[in-house]
PARO-614650 format. One record per residue: x, y, z of N, C-alpha, C, O in turn. Coordinates in pm, whole numbers, plus 32768, in hexadecimal, padded with zeros to 4 digits. Layout:
// PARO-614650
pt nx: X; ny: Y; nz: Z; cax: X; cay: Y; caz: Z; cx: X; cy: Y; cz: Z; ox: X; oy: Y; oz: Z
...
//
This chain:
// PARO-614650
pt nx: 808D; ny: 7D7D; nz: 87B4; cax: 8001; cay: 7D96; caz: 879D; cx: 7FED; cy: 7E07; cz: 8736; ox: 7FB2; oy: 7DF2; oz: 86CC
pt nx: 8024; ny: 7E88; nz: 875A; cax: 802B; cay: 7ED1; caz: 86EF; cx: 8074; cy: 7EB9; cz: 864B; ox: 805E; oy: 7F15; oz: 85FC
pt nx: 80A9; ny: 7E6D; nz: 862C; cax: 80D2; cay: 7DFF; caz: 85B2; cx: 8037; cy: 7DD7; cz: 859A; ox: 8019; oy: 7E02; oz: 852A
pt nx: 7FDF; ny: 7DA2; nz: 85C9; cax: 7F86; cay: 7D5E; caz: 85A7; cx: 7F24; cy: 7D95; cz: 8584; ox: 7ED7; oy: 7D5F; oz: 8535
pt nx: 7F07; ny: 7E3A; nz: 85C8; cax: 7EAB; cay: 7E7F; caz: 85BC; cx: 7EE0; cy: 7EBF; cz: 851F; ox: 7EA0; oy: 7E9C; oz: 84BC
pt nx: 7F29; ny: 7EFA; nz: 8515; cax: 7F7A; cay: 7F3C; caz: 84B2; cx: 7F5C; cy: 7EE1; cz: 83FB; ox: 7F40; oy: 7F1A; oz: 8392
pt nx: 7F70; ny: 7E42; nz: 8413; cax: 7F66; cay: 7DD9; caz: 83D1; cx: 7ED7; cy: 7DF3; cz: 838F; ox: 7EC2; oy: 7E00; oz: 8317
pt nx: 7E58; ny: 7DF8; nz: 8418; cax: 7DEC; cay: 7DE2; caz: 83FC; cx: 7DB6; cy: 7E94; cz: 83B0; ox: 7D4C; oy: 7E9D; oz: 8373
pt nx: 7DF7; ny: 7EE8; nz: 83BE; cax: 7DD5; cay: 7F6E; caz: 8390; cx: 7E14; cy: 7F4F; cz: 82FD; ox: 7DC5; oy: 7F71; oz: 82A4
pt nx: 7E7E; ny: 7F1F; nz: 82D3; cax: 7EB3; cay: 7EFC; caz: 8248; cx: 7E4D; cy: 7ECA; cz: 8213; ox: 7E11; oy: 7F09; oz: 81BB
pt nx: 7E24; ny: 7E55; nz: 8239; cax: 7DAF; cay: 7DF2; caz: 820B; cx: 7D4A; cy: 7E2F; cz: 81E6; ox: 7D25; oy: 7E0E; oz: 8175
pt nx: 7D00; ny: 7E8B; nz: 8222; cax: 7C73; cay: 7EA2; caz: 8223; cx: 7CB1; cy: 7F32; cz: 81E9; ox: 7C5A; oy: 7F7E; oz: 8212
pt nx: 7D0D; ny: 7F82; nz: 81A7; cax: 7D2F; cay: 7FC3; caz: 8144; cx: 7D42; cy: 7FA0; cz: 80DF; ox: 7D22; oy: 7FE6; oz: 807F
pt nx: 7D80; ny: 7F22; nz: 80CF; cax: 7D80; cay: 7ED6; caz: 803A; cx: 7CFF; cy: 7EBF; cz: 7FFC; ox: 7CD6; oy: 7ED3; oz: 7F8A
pt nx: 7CBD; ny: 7E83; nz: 807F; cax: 7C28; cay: 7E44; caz: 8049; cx: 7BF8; cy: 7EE4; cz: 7FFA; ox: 7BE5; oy: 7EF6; oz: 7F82
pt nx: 7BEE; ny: 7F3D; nz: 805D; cax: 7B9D; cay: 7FB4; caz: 8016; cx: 7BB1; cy: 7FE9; cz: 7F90; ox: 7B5C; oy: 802E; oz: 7F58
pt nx: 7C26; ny: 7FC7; nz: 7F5A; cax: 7CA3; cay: 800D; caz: 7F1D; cx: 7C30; cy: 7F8D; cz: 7E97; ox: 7BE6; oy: 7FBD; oz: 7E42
pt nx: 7C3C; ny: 7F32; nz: 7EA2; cax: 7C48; cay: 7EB3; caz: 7E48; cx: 7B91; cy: 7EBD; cz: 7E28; ox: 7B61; oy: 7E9C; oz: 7DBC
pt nx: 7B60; ny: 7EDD; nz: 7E6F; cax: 7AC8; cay: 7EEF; caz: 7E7F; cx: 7A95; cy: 7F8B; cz: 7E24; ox: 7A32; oy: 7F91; oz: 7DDA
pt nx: 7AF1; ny: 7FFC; nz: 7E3F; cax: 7AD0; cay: 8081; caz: 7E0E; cx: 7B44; cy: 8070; cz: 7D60; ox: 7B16; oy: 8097; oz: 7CF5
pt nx: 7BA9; ny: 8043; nz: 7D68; cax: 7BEB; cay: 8093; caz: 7D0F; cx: 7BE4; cy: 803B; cz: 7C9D; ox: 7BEC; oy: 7FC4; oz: 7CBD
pt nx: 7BD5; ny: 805A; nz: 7BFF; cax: 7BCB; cay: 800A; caz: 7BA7; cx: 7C33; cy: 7FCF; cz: 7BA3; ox: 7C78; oy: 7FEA; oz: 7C05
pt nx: 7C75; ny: 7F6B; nz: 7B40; cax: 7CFF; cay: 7F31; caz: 7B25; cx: 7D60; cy: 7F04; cz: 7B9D; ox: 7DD9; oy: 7EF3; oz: 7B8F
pt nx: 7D0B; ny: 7EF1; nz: 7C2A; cax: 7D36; cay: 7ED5; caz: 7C93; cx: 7CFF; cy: 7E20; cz: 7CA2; ox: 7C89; oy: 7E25; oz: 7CC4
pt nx: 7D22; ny: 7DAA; nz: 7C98; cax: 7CDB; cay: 7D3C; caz: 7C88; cx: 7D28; cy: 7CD9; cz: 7D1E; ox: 7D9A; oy: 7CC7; oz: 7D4A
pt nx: 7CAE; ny: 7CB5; nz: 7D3E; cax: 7CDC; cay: 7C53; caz: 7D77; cx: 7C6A; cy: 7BCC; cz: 7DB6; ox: 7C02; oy: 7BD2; oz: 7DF8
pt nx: 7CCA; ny: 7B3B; nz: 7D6F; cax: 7C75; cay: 7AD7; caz: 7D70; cx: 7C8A; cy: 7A78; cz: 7DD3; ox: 7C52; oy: 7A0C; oz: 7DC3
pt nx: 7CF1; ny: 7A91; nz: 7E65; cax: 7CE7; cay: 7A42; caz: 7EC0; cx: 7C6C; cy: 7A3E; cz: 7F38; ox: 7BFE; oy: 7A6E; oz: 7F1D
pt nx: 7C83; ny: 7A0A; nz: 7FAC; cax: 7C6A; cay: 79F2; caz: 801C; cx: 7C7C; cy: 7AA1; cz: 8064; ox: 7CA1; oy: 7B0C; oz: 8033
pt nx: 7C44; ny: 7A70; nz: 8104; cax: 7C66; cay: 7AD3; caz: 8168; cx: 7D03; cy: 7AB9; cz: 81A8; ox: 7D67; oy: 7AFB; oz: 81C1
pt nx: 7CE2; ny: 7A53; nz: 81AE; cax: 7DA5; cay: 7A12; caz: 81DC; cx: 7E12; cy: 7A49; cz: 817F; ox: 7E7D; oy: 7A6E; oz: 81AF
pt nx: 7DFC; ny: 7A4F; nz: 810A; cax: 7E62; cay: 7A64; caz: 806A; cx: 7E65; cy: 7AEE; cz: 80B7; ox: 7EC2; oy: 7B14; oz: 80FE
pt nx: 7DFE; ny: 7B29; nz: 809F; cax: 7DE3; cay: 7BC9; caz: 809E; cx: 7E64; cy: 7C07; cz: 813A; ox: 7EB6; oy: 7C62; oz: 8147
pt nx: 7E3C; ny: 7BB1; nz: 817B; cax: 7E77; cay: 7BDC; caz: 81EC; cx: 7F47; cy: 7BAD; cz: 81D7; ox: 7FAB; oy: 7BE9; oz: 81FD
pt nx: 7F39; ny: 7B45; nz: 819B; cax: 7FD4; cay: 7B55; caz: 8151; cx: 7FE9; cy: 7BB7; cz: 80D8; ox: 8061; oy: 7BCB; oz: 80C7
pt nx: 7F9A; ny: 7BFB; nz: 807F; cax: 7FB3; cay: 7C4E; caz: 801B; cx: 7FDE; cy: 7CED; cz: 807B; ox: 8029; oy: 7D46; oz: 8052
pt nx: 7F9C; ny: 7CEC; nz: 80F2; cax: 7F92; cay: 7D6E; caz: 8134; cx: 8017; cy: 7D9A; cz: 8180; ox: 8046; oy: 7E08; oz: 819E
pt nx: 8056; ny: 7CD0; nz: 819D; cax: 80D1; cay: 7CAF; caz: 820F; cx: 8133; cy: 7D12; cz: 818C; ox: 816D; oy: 7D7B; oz: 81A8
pt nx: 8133; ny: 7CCF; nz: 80F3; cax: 8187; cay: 7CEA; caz: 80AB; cx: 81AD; cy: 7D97; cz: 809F; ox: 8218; oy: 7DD2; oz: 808F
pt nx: 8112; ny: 7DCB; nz: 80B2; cax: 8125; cay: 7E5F; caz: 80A6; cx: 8176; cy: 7EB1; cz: 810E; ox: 81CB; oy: 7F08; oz: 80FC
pt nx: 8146; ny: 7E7F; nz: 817A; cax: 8199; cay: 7E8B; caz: 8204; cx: 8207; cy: 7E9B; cz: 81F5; ox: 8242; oy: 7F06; oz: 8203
pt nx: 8251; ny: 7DFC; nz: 81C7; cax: 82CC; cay: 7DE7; caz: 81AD; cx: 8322; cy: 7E6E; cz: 8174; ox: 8379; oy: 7EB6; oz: 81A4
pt nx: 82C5; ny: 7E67; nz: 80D3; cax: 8311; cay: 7EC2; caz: 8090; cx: 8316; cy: 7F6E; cz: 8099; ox: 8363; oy: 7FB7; oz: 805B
pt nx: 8290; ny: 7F9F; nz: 8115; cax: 829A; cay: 801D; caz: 813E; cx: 830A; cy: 802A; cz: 81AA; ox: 833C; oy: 8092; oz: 81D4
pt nx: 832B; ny: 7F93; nz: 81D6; cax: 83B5; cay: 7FCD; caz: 8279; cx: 842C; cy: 7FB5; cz: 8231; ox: 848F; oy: 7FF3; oz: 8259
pt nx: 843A; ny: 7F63; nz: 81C7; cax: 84B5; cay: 7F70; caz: 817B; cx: 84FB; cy: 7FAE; cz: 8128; ox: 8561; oy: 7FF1; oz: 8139
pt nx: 84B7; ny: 7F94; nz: 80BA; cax: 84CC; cay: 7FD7; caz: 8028; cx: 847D; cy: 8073; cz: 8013; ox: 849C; oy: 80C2; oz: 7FB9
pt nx: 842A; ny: 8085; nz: 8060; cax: 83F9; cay: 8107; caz: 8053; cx: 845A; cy: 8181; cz: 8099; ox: 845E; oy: 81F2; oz: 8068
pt nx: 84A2; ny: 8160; nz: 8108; cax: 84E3; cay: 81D4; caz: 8165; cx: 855A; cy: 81D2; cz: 80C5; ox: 8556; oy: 822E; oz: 8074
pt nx: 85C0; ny: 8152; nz: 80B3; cax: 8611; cay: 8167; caz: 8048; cx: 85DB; cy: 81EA; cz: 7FF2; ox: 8605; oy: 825C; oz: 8006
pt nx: 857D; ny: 81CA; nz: 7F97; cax: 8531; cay: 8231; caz: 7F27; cx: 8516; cy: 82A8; cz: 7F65; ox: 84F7; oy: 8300; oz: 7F15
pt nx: 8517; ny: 82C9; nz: 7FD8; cax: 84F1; cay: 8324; caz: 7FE5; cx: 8593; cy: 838D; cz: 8015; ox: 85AC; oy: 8405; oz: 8022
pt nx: 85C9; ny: 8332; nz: 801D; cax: 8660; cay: 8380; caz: 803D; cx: 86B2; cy: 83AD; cz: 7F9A; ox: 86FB; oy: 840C; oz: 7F7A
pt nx: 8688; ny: 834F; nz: 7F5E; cax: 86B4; cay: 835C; caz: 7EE6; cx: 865A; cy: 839C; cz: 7E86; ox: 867D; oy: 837D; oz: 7E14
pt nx: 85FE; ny: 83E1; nz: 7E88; cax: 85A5; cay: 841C; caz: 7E65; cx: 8599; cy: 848F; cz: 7E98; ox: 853A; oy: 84CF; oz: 7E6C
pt nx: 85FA; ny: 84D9; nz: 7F0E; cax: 85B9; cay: 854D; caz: 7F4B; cx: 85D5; cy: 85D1; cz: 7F00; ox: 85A4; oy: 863A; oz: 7F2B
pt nx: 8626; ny: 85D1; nz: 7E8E; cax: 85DE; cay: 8685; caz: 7E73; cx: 857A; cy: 8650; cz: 7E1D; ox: 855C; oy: 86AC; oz: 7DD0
pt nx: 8551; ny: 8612; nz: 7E0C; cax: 84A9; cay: 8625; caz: 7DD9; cx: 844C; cy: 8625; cz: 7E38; ox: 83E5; oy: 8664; oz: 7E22
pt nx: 8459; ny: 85E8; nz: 7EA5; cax: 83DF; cay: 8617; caz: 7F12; cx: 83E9; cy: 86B0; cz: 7F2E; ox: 838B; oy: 86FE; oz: 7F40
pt nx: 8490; ny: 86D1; nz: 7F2E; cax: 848A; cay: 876E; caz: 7F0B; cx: 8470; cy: 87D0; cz: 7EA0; ox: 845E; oy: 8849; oz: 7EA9
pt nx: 8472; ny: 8784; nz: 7E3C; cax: 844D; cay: 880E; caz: 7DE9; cx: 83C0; cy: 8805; cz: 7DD1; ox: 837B; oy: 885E; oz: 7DA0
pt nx: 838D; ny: 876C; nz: 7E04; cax: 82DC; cay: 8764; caz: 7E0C; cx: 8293; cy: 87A5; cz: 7E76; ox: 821D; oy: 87C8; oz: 7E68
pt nx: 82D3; ny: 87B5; nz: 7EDA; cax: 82AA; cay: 87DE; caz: 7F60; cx: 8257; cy: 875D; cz: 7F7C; ox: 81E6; oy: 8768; oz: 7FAC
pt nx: 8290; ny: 86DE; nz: 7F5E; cax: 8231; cay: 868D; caz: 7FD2; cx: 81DF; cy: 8634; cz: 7F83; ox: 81B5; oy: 85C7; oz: 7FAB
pt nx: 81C1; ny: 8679; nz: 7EE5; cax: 8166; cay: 860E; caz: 7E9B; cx: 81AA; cy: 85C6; cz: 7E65; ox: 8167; oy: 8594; oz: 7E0B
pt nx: 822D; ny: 8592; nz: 7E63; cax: 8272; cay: 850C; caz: 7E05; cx: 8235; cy: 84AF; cz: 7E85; ox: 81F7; oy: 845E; oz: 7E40
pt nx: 8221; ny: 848D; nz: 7EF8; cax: 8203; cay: 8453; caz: 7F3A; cx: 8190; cy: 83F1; cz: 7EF9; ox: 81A0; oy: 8377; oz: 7F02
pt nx: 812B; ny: 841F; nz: 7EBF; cax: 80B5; cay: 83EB; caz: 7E97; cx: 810A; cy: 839E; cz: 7E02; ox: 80DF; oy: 832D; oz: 7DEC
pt nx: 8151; ny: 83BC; nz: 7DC3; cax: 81B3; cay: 836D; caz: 7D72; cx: 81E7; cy: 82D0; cz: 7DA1; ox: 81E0; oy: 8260; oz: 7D6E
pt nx: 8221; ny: 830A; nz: 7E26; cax: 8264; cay: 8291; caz: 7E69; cx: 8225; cy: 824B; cz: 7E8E; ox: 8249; oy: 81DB; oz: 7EB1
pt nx: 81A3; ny: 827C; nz: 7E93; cax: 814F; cay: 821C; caz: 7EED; cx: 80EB; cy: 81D3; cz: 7E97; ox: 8094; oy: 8186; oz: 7EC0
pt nx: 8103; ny: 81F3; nz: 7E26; cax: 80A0; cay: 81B6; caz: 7DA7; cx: 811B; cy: 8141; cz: 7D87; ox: 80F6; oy: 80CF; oz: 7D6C
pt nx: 81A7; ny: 8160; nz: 7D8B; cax: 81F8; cay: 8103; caz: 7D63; cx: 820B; cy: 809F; cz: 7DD4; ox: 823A; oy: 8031; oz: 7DB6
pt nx: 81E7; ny: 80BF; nz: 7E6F; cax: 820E; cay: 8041; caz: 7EBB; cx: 816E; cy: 7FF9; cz: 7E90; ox: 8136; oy: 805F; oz: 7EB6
pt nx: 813F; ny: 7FD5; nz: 7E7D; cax: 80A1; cay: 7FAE; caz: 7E77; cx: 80C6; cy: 7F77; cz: 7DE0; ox: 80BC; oy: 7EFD; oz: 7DCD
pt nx: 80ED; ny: 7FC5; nz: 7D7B; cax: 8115; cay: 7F61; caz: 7CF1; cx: 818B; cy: 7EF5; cz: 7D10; ox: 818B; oy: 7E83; oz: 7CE1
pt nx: 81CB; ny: 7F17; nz: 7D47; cax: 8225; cay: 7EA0; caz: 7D64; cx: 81BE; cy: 7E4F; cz: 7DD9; ox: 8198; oy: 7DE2; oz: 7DAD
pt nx: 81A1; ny: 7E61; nz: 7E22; cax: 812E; cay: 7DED; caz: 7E6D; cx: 811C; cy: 7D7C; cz: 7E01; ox: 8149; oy: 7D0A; oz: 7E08
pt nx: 80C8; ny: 7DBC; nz: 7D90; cax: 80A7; cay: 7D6E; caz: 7D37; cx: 80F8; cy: 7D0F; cz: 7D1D; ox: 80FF; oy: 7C97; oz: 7D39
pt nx: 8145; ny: 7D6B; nz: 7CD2; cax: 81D3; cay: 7CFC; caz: 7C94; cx: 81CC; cy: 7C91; cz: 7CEE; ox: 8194; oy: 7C2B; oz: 7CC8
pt nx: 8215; ny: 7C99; nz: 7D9C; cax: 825E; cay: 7C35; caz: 7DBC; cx: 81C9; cy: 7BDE; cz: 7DDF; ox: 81D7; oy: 7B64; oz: 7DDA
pt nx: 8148; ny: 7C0C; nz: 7DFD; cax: 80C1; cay: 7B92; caz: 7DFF; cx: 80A2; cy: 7B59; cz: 7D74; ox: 804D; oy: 7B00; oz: 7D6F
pt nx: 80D7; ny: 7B7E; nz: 7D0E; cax: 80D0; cay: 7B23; caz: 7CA8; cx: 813F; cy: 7AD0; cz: 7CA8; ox: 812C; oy: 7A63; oz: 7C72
pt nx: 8187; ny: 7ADE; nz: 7CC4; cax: 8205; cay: 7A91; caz: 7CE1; cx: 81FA; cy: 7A1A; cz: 7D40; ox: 822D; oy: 79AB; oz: 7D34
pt nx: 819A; ny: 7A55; nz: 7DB7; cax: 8191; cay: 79FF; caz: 7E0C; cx: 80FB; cy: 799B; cz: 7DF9; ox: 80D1; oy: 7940; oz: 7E40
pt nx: 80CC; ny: 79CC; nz: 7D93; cax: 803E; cay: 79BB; caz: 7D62; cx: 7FF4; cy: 79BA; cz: 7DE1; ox: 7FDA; oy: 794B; oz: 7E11
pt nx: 7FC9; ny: 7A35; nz: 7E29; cax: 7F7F; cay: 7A45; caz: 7E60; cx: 7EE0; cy: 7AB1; cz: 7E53; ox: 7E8E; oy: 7ADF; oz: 7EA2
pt nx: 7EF7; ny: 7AB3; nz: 7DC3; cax: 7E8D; cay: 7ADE; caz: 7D64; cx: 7E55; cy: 7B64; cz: 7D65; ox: 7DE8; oy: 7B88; oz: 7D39
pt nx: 7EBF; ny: 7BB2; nz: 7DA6; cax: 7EA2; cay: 7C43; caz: 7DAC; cx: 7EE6; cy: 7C6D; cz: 7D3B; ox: 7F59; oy: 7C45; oz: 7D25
pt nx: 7EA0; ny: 7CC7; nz: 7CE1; cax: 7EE1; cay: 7D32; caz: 7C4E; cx: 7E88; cy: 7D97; cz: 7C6B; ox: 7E19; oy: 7DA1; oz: 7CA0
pt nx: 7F07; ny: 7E09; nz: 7C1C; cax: 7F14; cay: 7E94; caz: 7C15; cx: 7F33; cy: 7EA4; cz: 7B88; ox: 7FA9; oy: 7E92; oz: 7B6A
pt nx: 7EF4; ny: 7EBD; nz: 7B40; cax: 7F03; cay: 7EB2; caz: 7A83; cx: 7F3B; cy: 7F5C; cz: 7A7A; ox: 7F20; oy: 7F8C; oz: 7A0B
pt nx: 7F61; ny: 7F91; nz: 7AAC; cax: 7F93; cay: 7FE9; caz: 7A68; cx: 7FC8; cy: 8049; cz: 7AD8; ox: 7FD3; oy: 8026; oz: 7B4E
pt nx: 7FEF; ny: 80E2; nz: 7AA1; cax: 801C; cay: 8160; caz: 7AF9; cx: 7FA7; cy: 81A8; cz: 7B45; ox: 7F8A; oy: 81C8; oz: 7BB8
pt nx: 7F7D; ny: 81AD; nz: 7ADE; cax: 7EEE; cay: 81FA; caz: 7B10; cx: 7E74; cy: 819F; cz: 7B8A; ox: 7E3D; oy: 81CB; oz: 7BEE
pt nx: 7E70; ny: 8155; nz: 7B68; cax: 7E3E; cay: 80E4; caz: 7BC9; cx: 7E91; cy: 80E9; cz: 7C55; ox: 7E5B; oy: 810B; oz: 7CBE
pt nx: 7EFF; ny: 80CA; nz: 7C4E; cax: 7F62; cay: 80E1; caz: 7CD8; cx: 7F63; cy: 8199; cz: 7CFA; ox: 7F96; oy: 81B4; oz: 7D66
pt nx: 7F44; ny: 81E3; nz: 7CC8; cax: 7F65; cay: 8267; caz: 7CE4; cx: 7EEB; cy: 826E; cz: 7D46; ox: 7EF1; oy: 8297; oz: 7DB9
pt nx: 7E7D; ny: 823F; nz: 7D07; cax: 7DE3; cay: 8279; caz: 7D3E; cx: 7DEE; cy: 81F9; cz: 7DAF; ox: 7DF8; oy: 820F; oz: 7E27
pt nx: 7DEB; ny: 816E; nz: 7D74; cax: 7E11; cay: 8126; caz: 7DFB; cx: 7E5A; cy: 8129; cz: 7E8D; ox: 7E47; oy: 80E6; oz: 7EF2
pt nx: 7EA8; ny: 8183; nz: 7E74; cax: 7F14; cay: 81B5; caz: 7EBD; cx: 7ECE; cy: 8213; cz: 7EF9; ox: 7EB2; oy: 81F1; oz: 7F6C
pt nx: 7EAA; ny: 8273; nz: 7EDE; cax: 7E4D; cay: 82D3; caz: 7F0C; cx: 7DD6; cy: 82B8; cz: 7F6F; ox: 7DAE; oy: 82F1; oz: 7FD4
pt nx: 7DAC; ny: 8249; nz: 7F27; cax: 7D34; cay: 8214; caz: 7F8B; cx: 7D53; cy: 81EC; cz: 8029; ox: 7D1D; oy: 820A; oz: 8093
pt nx: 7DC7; ny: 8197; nz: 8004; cax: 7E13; cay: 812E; caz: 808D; cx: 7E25; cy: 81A7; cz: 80DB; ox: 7DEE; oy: 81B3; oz: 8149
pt nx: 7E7D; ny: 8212; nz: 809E; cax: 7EA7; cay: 828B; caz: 80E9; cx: 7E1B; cy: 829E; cz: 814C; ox: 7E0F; oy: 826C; oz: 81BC
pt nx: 7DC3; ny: 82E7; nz: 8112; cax: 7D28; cay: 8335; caz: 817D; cx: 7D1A; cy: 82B7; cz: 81C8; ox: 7D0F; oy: 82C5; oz: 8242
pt nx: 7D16; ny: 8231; nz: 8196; cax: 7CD2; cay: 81C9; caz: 81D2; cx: 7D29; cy: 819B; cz: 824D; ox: 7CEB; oy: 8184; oz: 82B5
pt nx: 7D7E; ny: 8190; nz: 824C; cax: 7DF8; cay: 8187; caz: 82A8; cx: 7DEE; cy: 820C; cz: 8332; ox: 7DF5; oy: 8208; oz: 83AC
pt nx: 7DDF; ny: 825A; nz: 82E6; cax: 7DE9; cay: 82F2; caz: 833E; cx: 7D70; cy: 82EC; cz: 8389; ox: 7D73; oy: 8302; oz: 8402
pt nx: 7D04; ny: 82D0; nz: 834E; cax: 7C55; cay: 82F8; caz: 83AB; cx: 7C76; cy: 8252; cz: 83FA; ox: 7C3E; oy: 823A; oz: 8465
pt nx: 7CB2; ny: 820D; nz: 83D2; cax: 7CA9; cay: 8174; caz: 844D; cx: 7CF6; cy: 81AF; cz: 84AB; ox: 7CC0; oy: 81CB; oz: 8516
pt nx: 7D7C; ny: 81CE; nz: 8499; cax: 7DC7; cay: 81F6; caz: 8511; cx: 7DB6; cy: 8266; cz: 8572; ox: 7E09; oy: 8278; oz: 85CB
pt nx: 7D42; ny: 82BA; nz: 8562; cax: 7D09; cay: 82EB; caz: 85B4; cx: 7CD0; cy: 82A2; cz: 85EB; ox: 7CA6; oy: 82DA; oz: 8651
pt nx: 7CB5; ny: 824E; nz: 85E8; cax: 7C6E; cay: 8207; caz: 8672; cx: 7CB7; cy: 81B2; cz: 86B8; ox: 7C8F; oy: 8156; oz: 86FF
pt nx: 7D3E; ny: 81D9; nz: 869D; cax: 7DBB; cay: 8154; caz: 86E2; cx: 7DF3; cy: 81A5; cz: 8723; ox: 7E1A; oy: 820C; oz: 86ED
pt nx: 7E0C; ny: 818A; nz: 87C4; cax: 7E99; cay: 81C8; caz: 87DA; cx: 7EFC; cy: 8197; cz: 87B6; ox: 7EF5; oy: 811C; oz: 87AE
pt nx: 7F6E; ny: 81CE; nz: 8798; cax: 800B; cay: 8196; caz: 8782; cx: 8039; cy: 8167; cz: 87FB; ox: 7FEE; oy: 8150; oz: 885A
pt nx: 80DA; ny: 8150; nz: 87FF; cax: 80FE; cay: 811F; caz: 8864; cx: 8150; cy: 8165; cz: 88B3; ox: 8177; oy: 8136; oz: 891E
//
């Protein structure tokens, strides 16, 4: 159940993300959306812990802000692999994923206050 809740907080962060940030596009469905969000998922429990192991004296000599880096780059790769999968989500650039990234971040954070964990 908590998988599902977690899913639906991705979702309705993307939406916000795709709704507020320029160069953020997306021309599917609610269903697509909810597989573009699975993909992000994917690539924050996988490929993100990697980058971040291999990346750590820069979270140290940033104190914490390369994070907002990494997190602009798991969200540009989103893109990549939903164009791939043509599920019609794009991220045209760095800056777009940086501030996109940013958004999901607060939007993610103010939903899960209202969730308990498990």
């Amino acid at each position: 159940m908590y998988f599902l809740i977690r899913l639906f907080i991705n979702t309705v962060a993307l939406w916000v993300a795709i709704k507020t940030v320029s160069g953020i596009t997306y021309t599917g469905g609610g269903l697509t959306l909810l597989l573009v969000a699975l993909v992000f998922g994917a690539l924050n429990a996988v490929v993100r812990p990697i980058l971040k192991l291999l990346t750590f004296p820069l979270f140290l000599l940033s104190l914490g802000l390369f994070t907002l880096v990494l997190n602009a780059l798991m969200l540009w790769m989103t893109s990549g692999i939903s164009g791939t999968l043509d599920l019609g989500f794009r991220v045209s650039g760095f800056w777009p994923a940086f501030w996109g990234a940013l958004v999901i971040s607060i939007v993610s954070i103010v939903l899960s206050l209202f969730v308990r964990g498990e």
